[in-house]
N, C-alpha and C positions, 0 to 999 in steps of 0.2 A: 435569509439563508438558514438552513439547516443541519447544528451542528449535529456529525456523523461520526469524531471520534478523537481522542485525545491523543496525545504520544508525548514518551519519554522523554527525546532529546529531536533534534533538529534530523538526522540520516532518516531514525524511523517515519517521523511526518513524510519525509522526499521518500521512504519505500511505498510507504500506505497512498502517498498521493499518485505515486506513478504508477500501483496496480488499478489504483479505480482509474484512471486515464486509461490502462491500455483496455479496462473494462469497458470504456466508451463512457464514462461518466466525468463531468465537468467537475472541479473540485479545486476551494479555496483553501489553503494552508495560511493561519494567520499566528501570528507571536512570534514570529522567524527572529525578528528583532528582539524583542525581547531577552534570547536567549542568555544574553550575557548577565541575565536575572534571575537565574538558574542558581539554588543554594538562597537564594533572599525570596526566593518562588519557589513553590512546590512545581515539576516538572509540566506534571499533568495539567497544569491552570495556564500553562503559556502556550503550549501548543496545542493549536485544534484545525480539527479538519473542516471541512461544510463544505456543502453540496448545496446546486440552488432549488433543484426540482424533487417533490416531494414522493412525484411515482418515482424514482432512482433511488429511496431510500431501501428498500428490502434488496434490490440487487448490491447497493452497496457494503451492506450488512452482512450479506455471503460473502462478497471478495473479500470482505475485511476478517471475517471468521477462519475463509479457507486459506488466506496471508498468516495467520496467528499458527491456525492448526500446524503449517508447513512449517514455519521457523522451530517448532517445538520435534521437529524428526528431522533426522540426520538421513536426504535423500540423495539419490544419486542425483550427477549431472544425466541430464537428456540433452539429446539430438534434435533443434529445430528443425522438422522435416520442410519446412517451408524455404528458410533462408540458408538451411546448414550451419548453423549454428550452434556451439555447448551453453548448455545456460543450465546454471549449477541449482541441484531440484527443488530448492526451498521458493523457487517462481514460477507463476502462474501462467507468466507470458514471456514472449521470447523481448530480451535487453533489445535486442538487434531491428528486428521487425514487428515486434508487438503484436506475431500470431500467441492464440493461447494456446498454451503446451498440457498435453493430457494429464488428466491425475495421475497420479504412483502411490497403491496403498502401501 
């Protein structure tokens, strides 16, 4: 396995791992357990991502980039054209149907 990226608390691992899913990338979150070790562990050392295939690493690397980039602007919600759905603009993909929603500079 290849690890692809750490995170602070247990929501952020389940955001980061459910944009590379709807990215169409396979992807293990491990330390879930641990978390109650959190304060006696530094955050970053108990949760990590991985991915099993080594060509998925650069596409993961964007999702994970343009996930980071997004949470850092305060974007609108958009209109899933696909399912009709609001999906609040720091997402890449629609919560609903897991089409991917266009960028918003």
């Amino acid at each position: 396995m290849i690890e692809i990226a750490s995170a602070a608390n247990i929501v952020e691992a389940q955001l980061l791992a459910d944009e590379l899913r709807s990215g169409g990338i396979e992807v293990f979150v491990s330390g879930g357990y641990l978390t109650g070790a959190i304060g006696e562990l530094p955050p970053d050392s108990v949760l990590r991502l991985y991915i099993n295939n080594e060509q998925h690493r650069e596409r993961a690397e964007e999702l994970i980039a343009a996930f980071e980039a997004a949470r850092k602007k305060d974007l609108p919600r958009r209109w899933c054209a696909h399912c009709e759905e609001w999906i609040d603009g720091q997402f890449g993909h629609c919560w609903q149907c897991g089409a991917s929603m266009p960028v918003v500079d």
